[in-house]
C-alpha positions, 0 to 999 in steps of 0.5 A, spaced: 750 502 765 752 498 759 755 503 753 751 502 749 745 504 753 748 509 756 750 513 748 743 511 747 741 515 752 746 519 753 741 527 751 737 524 757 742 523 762 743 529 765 736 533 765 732 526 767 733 526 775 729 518 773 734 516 769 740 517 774 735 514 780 734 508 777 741 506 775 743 508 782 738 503 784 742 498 780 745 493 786 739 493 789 735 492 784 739 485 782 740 483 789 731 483 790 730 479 783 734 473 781 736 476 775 743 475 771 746 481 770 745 481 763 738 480 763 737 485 768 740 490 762 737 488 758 730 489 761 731 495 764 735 497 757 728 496 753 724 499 759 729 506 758 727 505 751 721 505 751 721 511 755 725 515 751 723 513 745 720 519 740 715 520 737 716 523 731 709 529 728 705 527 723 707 528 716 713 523 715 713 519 709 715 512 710 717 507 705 715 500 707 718 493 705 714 487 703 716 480 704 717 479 711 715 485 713 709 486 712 708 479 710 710 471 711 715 470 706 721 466 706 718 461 711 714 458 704 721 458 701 725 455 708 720 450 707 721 448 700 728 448 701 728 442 706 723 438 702 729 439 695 734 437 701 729 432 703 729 429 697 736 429 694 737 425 701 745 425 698 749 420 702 756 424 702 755 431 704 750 433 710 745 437 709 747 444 712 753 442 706 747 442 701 744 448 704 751 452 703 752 449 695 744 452 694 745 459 697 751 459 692 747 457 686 743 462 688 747 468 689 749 466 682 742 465 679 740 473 683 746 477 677 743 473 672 736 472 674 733 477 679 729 475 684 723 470 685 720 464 683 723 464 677 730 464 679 729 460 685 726 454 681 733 455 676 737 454 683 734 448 686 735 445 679 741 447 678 744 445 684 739 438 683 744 437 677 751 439 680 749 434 687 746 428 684 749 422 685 745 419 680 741 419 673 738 427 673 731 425 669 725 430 667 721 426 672 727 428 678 727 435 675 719 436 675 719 434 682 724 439 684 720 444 680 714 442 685 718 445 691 717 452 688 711 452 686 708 451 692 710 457 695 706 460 690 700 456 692 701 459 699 696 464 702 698 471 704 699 471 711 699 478 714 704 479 720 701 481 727 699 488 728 700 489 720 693 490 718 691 495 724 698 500 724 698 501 716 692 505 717 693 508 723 700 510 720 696 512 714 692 517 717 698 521 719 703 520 714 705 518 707 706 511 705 710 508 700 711 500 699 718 499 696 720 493 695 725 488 690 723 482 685 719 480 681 714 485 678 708 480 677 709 476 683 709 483 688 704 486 683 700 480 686 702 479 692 700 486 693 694 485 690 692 478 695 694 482 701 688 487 702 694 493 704 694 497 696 690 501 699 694 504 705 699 506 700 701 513 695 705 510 691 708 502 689 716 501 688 718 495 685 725 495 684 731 490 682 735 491 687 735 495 694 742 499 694 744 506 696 743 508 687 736 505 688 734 509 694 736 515 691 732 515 685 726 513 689 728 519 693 728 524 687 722 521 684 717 522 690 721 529 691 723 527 698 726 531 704 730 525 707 730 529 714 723 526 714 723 520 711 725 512 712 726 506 711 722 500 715 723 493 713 727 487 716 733 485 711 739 489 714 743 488 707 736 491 703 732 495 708 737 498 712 743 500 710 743 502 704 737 506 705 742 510 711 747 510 706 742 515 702 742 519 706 734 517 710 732 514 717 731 508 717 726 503 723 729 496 723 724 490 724 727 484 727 725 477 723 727 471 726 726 468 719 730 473 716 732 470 708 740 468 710 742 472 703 739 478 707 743 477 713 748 483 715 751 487 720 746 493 722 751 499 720 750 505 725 746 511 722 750 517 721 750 523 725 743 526 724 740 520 722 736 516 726 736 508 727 730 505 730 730 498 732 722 494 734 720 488 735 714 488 731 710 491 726 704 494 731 710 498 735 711 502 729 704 506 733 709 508 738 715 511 734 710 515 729 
């Protein structure tokens, strides 16, 4: 069994008589399946999961991410980014190369900033006038500008699954959306969602880190052995809500913004790290 597995399931392996036989009928099962060996862990490692996954009681309070969480975000701005890319057509430096330079105007422009439409058209623009080959004209500019705005003129689009387990969750646990960026443009994508309802209270911070977790935790008087964190940004979800001290369920989003990308860090001893494939598993664990 891989190691990885085998820590997982480690408190099961001794007492759990099921566990031991299907490891032992590992030959056997690869051999009557034309399966790599890789995959084979890798499904059995999902069938174990599942199986000895807790179910935690009711009376947990869940902080809940937004954007790409909840709903489709960073596609709307994938999509700008290839139009602005598209547009500036530079002859010299590839687009992969563009895409490098924007992501590094725009961790500049995220200190000065903030997050949002705001400070995403300011990027675009800026690296417009660093990488153009010629004249950058107002008519240029207001078409780059066009980009963003159209990511606001996109109708919020709910994650499968989203809608059915906010409200089975709300009737055994206490909900909290938590969430960074711009005030106004969250308020209102909030408020388009239908979900404001489902939550006890809103949190709209500049920036996810372990001080900013924290004081949410002071704020709603929080137990942290009952609390968690569930979104899809390792970097904003994840760990720095583990490094404050709660649990936390990691949501796997293939279009995950590439400044939130970060290694997953393992949960302390006595927390607990849950990884899910989509929102409606969520009904499993809580």
């Amino acid at each position: 069994m891989p190691r990885r597995l085998r820590r997982r399931y480690a408190r099961n392996w001794e007492r759990d008589e099921s566990l031991r036989s299907l490891l032992r009928d590992l030959p056997a099962y690869w051999n009557s399946r034309p399966l790599s060996r890789s995959l084979t862990f890798a499904l059995i490692g999902a069938k174990l999961y599942h199986q000895f996954m807790p179910r935690f009681p009711a009376g947990q309070t869940l902080l809940v991410d937004a954007d790409d969480t909840l709903w489709e975000n960073n596609i709307y701005f994938e999509r700008a980014i290839a139009a602005f890319i598209g547009f500036l057509d530079h002859k010299e430096h590839s687009p992969a190369e563009v895409r490098q330079a924007l992501n590094a105007v725009e961790r500049e422009n995220i200190l000065k900033r903030g997050y949002g439409l705001s400070s995403f058209t300011h990027s675009l623009i800026e690296c417009f006038e660093r990488l153009s080959p010629g004249p950058v004209t107002e008519e240029k500019r207001e078409r780059v500008r066009s980009f963003a705005r159209s990511i606001s003129e996109q109708e919020i689009e709910l994650l499968p699954g989203v809608k059915e387990t906010l409200a089975e969750l709300g009737r055994r646990h206490h909900l909290i959306l938590m969430t960074k960026g711009n005030q106004a443009e969250q308020v209102d994508k909030l408020a388009r969602s239908g979900l404001a309802a489902h939550f006890a209270a809103v949190e709209i911070v500049e920036e996810k880190d372990p001080s900013a977790y924290r004081a949410v935790i002071a704020r709603h008087e929080l137990a942290p052995h009952t609390s968690w964190m569930i979104g899809n940004s390792p970097k904003s979800d994840i760990n720095p809500a583990l490094a404050a001290g709660l649990h936390a369920v990691f949501l796997f989003h293939k279009d995950t913004w590439v400044l939130e990308h970060a290694e997953v860090s393992a949960a302390p001893e006595g927390q607990h790290l849950i990884e899910l494939d989509g929102f409606a598993r969520l009904s499993e664990v809580f």
